[in-house]
Each structure stands twice: as C-alpha cells, then as structure tokens.
C-alpha positions as CSV (number, residue, x, y, z in Angstrom):
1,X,0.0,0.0,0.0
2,X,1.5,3.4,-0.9
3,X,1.4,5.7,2.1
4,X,2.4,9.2,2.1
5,X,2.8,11.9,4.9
6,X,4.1,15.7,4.9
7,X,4.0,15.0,0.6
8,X,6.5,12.1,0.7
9,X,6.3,8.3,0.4
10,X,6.4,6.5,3.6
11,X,6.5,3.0,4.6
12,X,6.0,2.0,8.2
13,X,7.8,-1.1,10.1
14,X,5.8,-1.7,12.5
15,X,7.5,-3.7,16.1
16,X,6.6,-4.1,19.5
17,X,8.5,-4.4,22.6
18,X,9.3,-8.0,23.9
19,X,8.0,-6.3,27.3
20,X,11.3,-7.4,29.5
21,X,11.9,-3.2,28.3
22,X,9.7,-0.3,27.3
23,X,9.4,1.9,24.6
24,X,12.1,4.0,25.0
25,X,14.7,0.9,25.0
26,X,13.1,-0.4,22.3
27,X,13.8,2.4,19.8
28,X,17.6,2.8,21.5
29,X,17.9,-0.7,20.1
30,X,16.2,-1.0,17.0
31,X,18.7,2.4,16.7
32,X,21.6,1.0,17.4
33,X,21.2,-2.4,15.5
34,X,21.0,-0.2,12.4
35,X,24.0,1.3,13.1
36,X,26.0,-1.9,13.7
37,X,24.6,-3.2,10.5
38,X,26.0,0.0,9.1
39,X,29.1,-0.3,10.8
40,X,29.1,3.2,12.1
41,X,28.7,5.0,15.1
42,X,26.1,7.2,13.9
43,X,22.7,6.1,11.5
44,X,23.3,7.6,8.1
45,X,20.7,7.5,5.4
46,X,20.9,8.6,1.5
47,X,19.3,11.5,0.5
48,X,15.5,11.8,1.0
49,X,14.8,9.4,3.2
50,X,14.6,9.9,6.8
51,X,13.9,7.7,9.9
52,X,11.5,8.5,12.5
53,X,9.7,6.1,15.5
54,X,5.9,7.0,15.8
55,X,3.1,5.4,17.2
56,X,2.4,4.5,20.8
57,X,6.3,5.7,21.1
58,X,5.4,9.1,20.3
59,X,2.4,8.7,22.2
60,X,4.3,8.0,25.1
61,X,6.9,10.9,24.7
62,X,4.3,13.3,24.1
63,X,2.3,12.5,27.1
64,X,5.6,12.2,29.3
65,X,6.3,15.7,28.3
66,X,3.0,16.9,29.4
67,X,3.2,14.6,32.8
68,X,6.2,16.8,33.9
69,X,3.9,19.7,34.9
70,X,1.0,17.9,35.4
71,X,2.1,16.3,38.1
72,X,3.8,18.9,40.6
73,X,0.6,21.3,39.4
74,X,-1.8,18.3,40.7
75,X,0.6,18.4,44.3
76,X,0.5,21.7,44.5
77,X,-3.0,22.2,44.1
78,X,-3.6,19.3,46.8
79,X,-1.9,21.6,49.4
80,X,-3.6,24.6,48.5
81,X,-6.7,22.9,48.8
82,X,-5.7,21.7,52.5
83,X,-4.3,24.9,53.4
84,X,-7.5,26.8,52.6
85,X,-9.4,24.3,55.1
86,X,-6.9,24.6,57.9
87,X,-5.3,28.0,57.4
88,X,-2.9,26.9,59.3
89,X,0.9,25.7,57.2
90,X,2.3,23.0,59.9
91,X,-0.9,21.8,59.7
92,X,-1.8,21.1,56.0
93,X,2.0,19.6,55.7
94,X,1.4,17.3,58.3
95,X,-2.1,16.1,56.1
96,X,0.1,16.6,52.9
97,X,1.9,13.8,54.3
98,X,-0.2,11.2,53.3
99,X,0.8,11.9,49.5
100,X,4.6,10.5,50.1
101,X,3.5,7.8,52.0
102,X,0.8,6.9,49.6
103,X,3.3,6.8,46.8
104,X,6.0,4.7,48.1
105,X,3.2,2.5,48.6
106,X,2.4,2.5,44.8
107,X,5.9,2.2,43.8
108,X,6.0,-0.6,45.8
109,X,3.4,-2.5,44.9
110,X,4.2,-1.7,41.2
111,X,7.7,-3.5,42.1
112,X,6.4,-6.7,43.8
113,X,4.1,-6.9,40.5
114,X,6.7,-5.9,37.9
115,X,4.7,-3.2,36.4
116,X,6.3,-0.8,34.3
117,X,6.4,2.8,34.5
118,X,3.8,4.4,32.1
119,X,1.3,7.0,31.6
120,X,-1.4,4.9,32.8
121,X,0.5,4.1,35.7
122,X,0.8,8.2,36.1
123,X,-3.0,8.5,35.8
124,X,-3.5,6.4,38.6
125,X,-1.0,7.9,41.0
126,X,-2.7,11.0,40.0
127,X,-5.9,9.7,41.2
128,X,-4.0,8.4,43.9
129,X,-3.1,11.8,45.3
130,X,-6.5,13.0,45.6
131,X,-7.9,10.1,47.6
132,X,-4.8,10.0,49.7
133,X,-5.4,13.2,51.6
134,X,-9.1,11.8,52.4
135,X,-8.0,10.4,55.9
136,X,-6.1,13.2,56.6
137,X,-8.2,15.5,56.1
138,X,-10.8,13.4,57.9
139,X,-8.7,12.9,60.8
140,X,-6.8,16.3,60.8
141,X,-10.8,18.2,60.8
142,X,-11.9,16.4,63.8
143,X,-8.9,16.7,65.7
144,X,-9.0,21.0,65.2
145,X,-12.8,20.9,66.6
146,X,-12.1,18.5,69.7
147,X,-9.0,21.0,70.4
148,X,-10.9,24.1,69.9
149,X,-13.8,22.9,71.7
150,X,-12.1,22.1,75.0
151,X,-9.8,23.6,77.1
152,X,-6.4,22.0,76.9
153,X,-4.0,23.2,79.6
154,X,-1.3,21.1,79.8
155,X,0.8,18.3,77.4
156,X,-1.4,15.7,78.6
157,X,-4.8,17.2,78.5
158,X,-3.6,17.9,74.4
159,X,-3.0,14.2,74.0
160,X,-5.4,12.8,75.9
161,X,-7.9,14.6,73.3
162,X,-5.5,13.3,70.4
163,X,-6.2,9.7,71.1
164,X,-10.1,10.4,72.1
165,X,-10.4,12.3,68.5
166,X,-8.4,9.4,66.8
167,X,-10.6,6.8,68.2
168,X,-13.4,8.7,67.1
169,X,-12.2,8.5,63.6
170,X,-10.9,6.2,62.8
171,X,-13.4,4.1,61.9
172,X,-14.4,6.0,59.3
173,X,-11.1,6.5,57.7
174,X,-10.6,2.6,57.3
175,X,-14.3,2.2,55.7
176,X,-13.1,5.0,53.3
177,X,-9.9,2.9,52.5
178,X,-11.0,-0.3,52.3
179,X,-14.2,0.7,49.9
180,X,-11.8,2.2,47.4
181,X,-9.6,-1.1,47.6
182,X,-12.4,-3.3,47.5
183,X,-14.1,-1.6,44.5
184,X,-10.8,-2.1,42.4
185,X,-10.0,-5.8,43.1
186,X,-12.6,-6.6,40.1
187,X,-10.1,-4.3,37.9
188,X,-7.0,-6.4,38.6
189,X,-8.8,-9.7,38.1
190,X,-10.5,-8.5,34.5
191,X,-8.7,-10.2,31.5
192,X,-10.3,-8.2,28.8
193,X,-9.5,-5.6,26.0
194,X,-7.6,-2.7,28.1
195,X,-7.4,-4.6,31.0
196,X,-3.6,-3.7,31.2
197,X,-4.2,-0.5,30.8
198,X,-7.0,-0.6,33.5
199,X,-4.5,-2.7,35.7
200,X,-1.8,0.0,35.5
201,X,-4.3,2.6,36.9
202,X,-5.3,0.9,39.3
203,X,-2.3,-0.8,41.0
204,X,-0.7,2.3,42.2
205,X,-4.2,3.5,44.1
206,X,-4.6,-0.3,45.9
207,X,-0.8,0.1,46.9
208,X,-0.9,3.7,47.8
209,X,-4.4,2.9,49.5
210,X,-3.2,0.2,52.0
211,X,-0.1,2.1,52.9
212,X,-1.9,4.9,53.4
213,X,-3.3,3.3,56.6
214,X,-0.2,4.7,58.4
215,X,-1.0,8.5,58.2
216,X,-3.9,7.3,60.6
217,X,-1.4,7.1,63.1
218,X,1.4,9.8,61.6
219,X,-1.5,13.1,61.2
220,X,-2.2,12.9,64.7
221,X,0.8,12.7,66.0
222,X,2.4,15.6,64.2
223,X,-0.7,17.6,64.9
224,X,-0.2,16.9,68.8
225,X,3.4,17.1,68.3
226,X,3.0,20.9,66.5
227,X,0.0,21.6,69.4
228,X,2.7,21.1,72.5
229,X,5.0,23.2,70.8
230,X,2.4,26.0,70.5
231,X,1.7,25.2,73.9
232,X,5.3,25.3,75.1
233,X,6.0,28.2,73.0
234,X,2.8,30.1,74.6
235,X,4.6,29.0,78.5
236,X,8.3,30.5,77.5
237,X,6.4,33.8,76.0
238,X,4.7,34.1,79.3
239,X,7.8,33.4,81.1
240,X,9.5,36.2,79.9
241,X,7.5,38.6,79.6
242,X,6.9,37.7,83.7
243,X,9.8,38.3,84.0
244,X,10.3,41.6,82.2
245,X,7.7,42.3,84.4
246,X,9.3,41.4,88.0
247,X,12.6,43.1,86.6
C-alpha cells in the first residue's frame, strides 16, 4: 500500500516491545542495531529518506512531556486545597503527608508486581493523590474541633484529646480505604481488551491505598506534636514577659 505523509512516500515497520523493556529501549535498540549493521557509530541514510519512531512511542513521549507539569501542578493544588481548610501551614504539611506515603506505597506494589512505569501508571498515581489526603483530612478536621472545643491546659490534656479524636475517627477513615480497595480488586482480576491499561491505573491507588493506613497514626501525631510546641511556645512567651515584668 502506498502511504504518504508531509508530501513524501512513507512506509512504516511496525515492532513491539518484547516487554522485558519499554518503549524507550526499544527504539535505542532497534537504533543501534541499524548502526551496527551500518558499521558506524552514527545512523546515516541517502538523501530523501529519513527515519523516524511513531506510534504509541510518540504517544508515550508526548504524554511524558506533558506529565512533567501535570504532576507537581496536581501536588501543588492538593496543598492549596488543605491549606484553605486549615489555614494553618504546619498543619496542612502534616495532612500533605499522606501523598509520600501513599506513593511509596504504589511504587512498591508496582515493584512486587513488575509493572512498568507508564502513563497509565501516572494517571493512577494522580488519582491516587486525591484520595490520599481523604484520611487526613478526615482525621486532621476532627482533631481541630475537639482541640478548639475544649480547654487544653497542659501536654497531657492535648493528648489525651488526640487519642479520644483518633478513636473517634478512625473508623471511618478505614471504611473510606478499604471501599476504594475493594471496588478495584474486580479491575485487577479483568482479563479483557484494556485490562492492562486498567491494571496500571489501578495498581498504584490499591498500593498507595493500604499504605496509606499509616497517616492514621502519623497526622495525629504531628498535629499533637506541633500543638505542644504552641503550647510550650505560649509558656516561654509568658515566662519572659513575667519576668520583664518582676525586673
């Protein structure tokens, strides 16, 4: 069939990779073969002709290209959306948390499962990012109204409400993260058309969902931790302005 692009003749090769590498070794090789069959170091080709990888290669390069924004603009908006429910920095950073976590969890379930890196596998840690915060956020909300509603006067009066608000909650963090985990195990068992592609999205969210568990324990914990130093900052302040007073 003749074929023609940009007003000259074309004729496509068409090759897949033997998935032990991705896309971007593939082409390196297929490269460097032709120059070894060439016997030089760099691909020369007569005049008029050219050589150029397209397809899901391009694809790929093209939405890597765009994944280098989108990604730190999809973080950053995550914290903005925190800080404007808290209003308070230390305290959106320690919900924030949950992102990292949630991550390492997806890289390492990707890992155990020997899933490669792709833009499917992007999409889903994107998705991953916004469900990651949910416990925090959860948590983090509840634990501002117990502290503002009582009167906490010493270290221990600041933890005791800690773990009364974290029992509290608790509960509903873990239905939250085990309704998104269980709604993707039929995903990972599907064998039909796109099923890899469904698979790579949803890996990272199952993995970044179970570790995830831990910011149940690590938000309120940093948000006692950054109440007692308030609270001991608050103490020294008084202190010295005491004894400014006395002098």
């Amino acid at each position: 069939m003749i074929n023609s692009e940009d007003a000259r003749l074309v004729a496509h090769v068409s090759f897949s990779p033997s998935g032990m590498v991705g896309d971007l070794e593939t082409v390196a090789m297929v490269e460097s073969n032709l120059r070894d069959a060439q016997n030089d170091e760099k691909l020369t080709l007569p005049t008029g002709y050219a050589l150029k990888a397209v397809g899901s290669f391009q694809n790929q390069i093209e939405a890597n290209r765009r994944l280098m924004w989108v990604i730190p603009l999809v973080i950053l908006i995550n914290l903005f959306i925190i800080y404007l429910q808290f209003r308070h920095l230390p305290i959106s950073i320690s919900v924030f948390a949950g992102i990292p976590v949630a991550f390492a969890g997806g890289m390492i379930l990707l890992a155990i499962n020997a899933v490669e890196i792709n833009t499917a596998v992007w999409i889903g840690f994107i998705a991953l990012f916004g469900i990651a915060v949910d416990d925090g956020v959860v948590m983090a909300t509840y634990l501002d109204q117990v502290f503002s509603r009582k009167r906490l006067a010493s270290v221990s009066d600041i933890r005791q409400a800690t773990v009364e608000a974290g029992c509290k909650r608790i509960r509903p963090c873990l239905m939250t993260t085990f309704t998104t985990i269980i709604a993707l195990i039929p995903v990972i068992q599907s064998t039909g058309r796109g099923s890899d592609v469904a698979k790579a999205m949803a890996w990272p969210v199952i993995g970044g969902m179970s570790v995830e568990l831990l910011t149940l324990f690590v938000v309120p914990v940093l948000f006692a931790a950054f109440k007692e130093f308030e609270m001991n900052l608050g103490l020294q302040d008084r202190h010295w302005e005491a004894s400014a007073e006395r002098d």
